[in-house]
C-alpha positions in Angstrom: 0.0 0.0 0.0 1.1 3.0 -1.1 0.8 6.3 1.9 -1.9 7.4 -0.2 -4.7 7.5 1.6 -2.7 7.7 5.1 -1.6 11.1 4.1 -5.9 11.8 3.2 -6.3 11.0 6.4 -3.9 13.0 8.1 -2.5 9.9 9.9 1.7 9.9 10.5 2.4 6.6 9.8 0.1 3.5 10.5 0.0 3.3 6.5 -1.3 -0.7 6.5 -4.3 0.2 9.3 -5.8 3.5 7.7 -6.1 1.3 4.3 -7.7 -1.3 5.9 -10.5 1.2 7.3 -10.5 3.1 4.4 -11.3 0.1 2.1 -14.2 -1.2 4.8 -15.7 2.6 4.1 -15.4 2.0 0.3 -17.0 -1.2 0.1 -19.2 -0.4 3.4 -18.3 -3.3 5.3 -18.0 -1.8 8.8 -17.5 -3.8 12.0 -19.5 -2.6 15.1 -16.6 -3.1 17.1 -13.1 -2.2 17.3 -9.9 -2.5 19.5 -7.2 0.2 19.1 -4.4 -0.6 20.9 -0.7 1.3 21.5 1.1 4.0 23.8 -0.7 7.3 24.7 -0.3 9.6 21.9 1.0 7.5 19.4 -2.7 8.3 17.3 -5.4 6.2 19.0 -8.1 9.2 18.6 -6.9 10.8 15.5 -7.4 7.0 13.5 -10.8 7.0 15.1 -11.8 10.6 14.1 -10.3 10.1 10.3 -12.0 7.1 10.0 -15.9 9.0 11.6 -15.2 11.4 9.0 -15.0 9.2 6.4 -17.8 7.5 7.0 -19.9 10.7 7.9 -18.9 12.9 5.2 -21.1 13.8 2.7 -19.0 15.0 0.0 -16.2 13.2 0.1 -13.1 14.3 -2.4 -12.5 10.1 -3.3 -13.8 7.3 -1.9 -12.7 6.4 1.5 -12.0 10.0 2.1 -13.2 13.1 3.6 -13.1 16.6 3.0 -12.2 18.1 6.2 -14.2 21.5 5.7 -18.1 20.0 5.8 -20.2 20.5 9.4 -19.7 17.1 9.8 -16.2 16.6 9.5 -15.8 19.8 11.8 -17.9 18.4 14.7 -16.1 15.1 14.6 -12.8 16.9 15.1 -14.4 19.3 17.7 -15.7 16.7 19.5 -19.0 17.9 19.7 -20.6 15.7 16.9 -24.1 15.1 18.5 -24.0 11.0 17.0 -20.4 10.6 18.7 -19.9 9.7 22.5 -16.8 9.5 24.4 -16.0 8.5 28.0 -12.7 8.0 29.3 -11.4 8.2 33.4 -11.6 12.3 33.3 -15.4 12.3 32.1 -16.0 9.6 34.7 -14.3 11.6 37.4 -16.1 14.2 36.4 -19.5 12.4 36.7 -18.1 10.8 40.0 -17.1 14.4 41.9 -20.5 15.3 41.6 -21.7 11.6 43.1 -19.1 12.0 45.8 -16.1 9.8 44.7 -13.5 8.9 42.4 -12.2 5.8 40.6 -9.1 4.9 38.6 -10.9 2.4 37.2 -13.8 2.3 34.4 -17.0 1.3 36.4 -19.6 -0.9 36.2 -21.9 2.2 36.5 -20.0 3.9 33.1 -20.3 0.9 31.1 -24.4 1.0 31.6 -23.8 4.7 30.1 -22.0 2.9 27.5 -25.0 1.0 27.0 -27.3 3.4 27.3 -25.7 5.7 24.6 -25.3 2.6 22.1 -28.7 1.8 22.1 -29.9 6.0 20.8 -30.8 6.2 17.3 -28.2 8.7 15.7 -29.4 12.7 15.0 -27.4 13.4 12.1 -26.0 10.4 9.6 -25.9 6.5 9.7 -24.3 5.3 13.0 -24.1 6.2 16.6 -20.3 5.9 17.9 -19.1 5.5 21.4 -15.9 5.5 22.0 -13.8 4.5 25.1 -10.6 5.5 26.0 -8.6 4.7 28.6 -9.8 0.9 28.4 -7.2 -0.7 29.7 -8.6 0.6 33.2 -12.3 -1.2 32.8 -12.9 -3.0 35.4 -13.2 -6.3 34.5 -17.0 -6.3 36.6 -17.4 -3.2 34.0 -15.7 -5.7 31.1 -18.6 -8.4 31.8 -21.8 -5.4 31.2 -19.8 -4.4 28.0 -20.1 -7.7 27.3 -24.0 -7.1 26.7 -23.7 -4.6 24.4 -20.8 -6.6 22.3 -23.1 -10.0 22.4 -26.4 -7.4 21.0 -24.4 -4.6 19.5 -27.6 -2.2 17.8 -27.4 -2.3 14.1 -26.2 1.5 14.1 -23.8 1.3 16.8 -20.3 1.5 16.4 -18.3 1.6 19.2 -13.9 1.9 19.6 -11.9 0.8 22.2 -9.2 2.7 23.0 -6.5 0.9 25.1 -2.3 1.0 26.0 -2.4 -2.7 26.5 -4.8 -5.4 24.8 -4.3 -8.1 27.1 -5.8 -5.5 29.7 -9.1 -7.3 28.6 -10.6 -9.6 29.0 -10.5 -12.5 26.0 -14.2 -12.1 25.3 -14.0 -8.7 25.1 -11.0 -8.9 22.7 -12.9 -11.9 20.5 -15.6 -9.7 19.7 -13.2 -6.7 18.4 -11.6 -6.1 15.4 -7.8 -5.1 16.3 -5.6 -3.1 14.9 -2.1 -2.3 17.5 -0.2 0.8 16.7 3.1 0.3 16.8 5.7 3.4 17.3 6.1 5.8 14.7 9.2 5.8 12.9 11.3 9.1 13.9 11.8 10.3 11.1 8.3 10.6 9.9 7.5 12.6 12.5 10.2 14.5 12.0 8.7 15.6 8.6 5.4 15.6 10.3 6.7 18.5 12.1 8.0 20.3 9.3 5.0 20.3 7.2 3.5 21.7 10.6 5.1 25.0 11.0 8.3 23.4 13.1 11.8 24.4 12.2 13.8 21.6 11.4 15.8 22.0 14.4 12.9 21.6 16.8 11.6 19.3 14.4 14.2 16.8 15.2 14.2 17.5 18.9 10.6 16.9 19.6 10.8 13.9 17.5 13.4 12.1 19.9 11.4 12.9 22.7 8.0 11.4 21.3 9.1 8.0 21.9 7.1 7.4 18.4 4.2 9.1 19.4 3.0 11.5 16.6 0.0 13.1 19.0 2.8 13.7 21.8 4.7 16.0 19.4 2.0 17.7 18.2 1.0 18.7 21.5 4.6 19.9 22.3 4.9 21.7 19.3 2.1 23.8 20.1 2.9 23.6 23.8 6.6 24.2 25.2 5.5 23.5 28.7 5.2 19.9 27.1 8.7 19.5 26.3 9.8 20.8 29.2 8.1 18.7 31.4 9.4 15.7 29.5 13.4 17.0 29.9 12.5 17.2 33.7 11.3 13.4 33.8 14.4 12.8 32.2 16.0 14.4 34.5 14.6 12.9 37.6 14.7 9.5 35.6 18.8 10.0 36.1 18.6 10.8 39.6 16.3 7.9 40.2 18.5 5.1 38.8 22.0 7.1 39.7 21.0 7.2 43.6 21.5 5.0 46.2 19.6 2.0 47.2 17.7 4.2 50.1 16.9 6.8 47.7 15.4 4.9 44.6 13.3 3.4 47.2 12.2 6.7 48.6 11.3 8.0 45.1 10.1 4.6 44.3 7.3 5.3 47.1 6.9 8.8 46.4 6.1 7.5 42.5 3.5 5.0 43.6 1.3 7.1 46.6 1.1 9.9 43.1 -0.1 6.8 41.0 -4.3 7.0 42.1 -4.4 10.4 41.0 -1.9 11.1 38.1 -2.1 7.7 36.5 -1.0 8.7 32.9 1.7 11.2 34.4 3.6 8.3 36.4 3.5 5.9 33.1 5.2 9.1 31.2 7.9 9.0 33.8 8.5 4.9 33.8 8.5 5.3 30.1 10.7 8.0 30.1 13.0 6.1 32.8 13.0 3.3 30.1 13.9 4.8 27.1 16.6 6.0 29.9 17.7 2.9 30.6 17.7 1.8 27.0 19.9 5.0 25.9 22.3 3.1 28.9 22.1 0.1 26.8 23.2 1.4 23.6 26.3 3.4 25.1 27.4 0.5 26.4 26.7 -1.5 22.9 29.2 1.3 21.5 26.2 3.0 19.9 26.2 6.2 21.2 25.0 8.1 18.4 21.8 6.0 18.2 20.2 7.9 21.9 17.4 9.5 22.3 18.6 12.2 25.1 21.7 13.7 23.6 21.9 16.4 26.1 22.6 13.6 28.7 24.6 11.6 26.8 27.7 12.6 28.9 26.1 11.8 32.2 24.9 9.0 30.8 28.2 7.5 29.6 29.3 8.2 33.2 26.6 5.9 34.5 26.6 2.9 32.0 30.4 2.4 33.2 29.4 1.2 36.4 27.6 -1.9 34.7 27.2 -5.0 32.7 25.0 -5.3 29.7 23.5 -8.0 31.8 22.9 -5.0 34.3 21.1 -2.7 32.4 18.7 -5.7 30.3 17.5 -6.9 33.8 17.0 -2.7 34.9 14.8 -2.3 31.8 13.1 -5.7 32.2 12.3 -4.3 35.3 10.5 -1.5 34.4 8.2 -3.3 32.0 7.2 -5.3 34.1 6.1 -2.9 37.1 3.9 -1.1 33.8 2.4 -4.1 33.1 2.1 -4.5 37.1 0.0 -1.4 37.0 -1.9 -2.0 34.2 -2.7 -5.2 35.9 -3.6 -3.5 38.9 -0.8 -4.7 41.3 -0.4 -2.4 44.5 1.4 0.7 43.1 4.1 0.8 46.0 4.9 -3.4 46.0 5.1 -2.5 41.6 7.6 0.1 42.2 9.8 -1.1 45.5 10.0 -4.6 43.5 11.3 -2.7 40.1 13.9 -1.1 41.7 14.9 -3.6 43.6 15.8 -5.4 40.2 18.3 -2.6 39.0 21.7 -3.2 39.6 24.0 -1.4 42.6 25.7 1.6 42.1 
């Protein structure tokens, strides 16, 4: 497949999914459900939007497109279409505050909304979407009512599930979804992405080491410095983190976990940002040191990697996946974190 229709879109990279949807538009065979799966930001919500407004447009300029310009196309990407619903942790907090409590997990209670919005007839075109990010948090009581809707999905419902991590799901959810998992966006096609945005190519190639192959991240931090700087801080609290002594990763280790309950997506920034960390530490000691992401630490970092084995580091960044997938499975956020870093090797 040629980028084609990616570039119609407006999708950076993810060439193979977009053609998949697009051809399901052209030949109007539409699945009511679907599993998106990848990092935060790597263009979850911008596939789902593309793919609304190509099936809502009216005048499309080829088939499988969508123009962009029409009131339909516009509400989609305001996110005020009347036939599109979205609920995620912040709009069930929001619902929650005003009930008198919080979650961190999708509820049973938000997954009857779910239900109840799949089942309106749409206002304005063909199908009623509902769309639900931040799946990987459903809890799995919440997973089971879902399950209702799935089994009897209405024959004008479509509805997307957004998720970091598939196997956050249960199997009967995932059976009943077609899945498409976004892998990381090369660098240098965001790079360009960035260009053809207004970036100078200096930036450009700044903000596209930090994404971590997530085209929405440096979108957002192109438009928003604070972004970026935010980022080069985690990095450099990632380096104090894994360069301190035992009684101090342990003491940040706890500090990380008692933030988790209320800045969920901020604490997986920081242990991806400690991982690409570790993984920079990896490839000095391969000999690869023009291949890391933080140049601006690559001298500190040098320092560091001398103190270990390549055996080190691999179990350091083994460690770290697993205390993400720990959290995503729910594990007790201070055993997750205390038990990750006390895998990393002595300084």
């Amino acid at each position: 497949m040629n980028s084609t229709a990616s570039t119609a879109w407006g999708v950076a990279g993810h060439d193979a999914v977009v053609e998949q949807l697009r051809r399901q538009v052209v030949v109007n065979q539409v699945r009511h459900a679907t599993l998106l799966t990848g990092p935060a930001g790597v263009g979850k919500t911008t596939l789902v939007n593309a793919y609304l407004k190509a099936l809502s447009c009216p005048e499309p300029p080829d088939r499988g497109a969508f123009c962009g310009e029409c009131r339909s196309c516009r509400k989609i990407e305001r996110g005020v279409h009347p036939d599109v619903q979205r609920f995620d942790l912040e709009s069930q907090a929001a619902a929650s505050a005003r009930k008198g409590g919080l979650n961190r997990q999708i509820t049973i209670d938000t997954a009857r909304d779910v239900r109840a919005a799949a089942v309106m007839r749409p206002i304005e075109g063909r199908w009623r979407a509902v769309v639900i990010d931040d799946a990987e948090t459903l809890a799995e009581p919440a997973q089971e009512a879902l399950l209702k809707t799935l089994e009897e999905p209405p024959p004008s419902m479509l509805l997307f599930l957004l998720s970091d991590d598939q196997n956050a799901l249960l199997p009967t959810i995932r059976s009943r979804c077609q899945i498409f998992d976004l892998r990381s966006v090369a660098r240098e096609t965001i790079e360009t992405l960035l260009v053809e945005r207004g970036a100078t190519p200096d930036r450009a190639g700044e903000l596209s080491r930090m994404a971590l192959g997530r085209p929405g991240w440096a979108l957002r931090a192109l438009t928003k410095p604070a972004l970026a700087e935010e980022h080069l801080a985690d990095v450099e609290e990632a380096l104090a983190w894994l360069g301190g002594d035992d009684y101090r990763r342990l003491i940040t280790a706890v500090q990380q976990a008692d933030r988790f309950g209320k800045h969920r997506n901020d604490t997986f920034e920081r242990l991806t940002v400690l991982q690409t960390v570790w993984r920079d530490l990896i490839l000095i000691g391969s000999g690869l040191t023009d291949r890391v992401t933080y140049i601006t630490a690559r001298d500190r970092m040098t320092t560091l990697a001398a103190n270990w084995t390549l055996s080190d580091l691999h179990r350091a960044i083994t460690a770290v996946q697993t205390c993400m997938n720990d959290l995503e499975a729910n594990v007790r956020p201070r055993l997750a974190m205390e038990t990750m870093v006390l895998q990393w090797p002595n300084r």
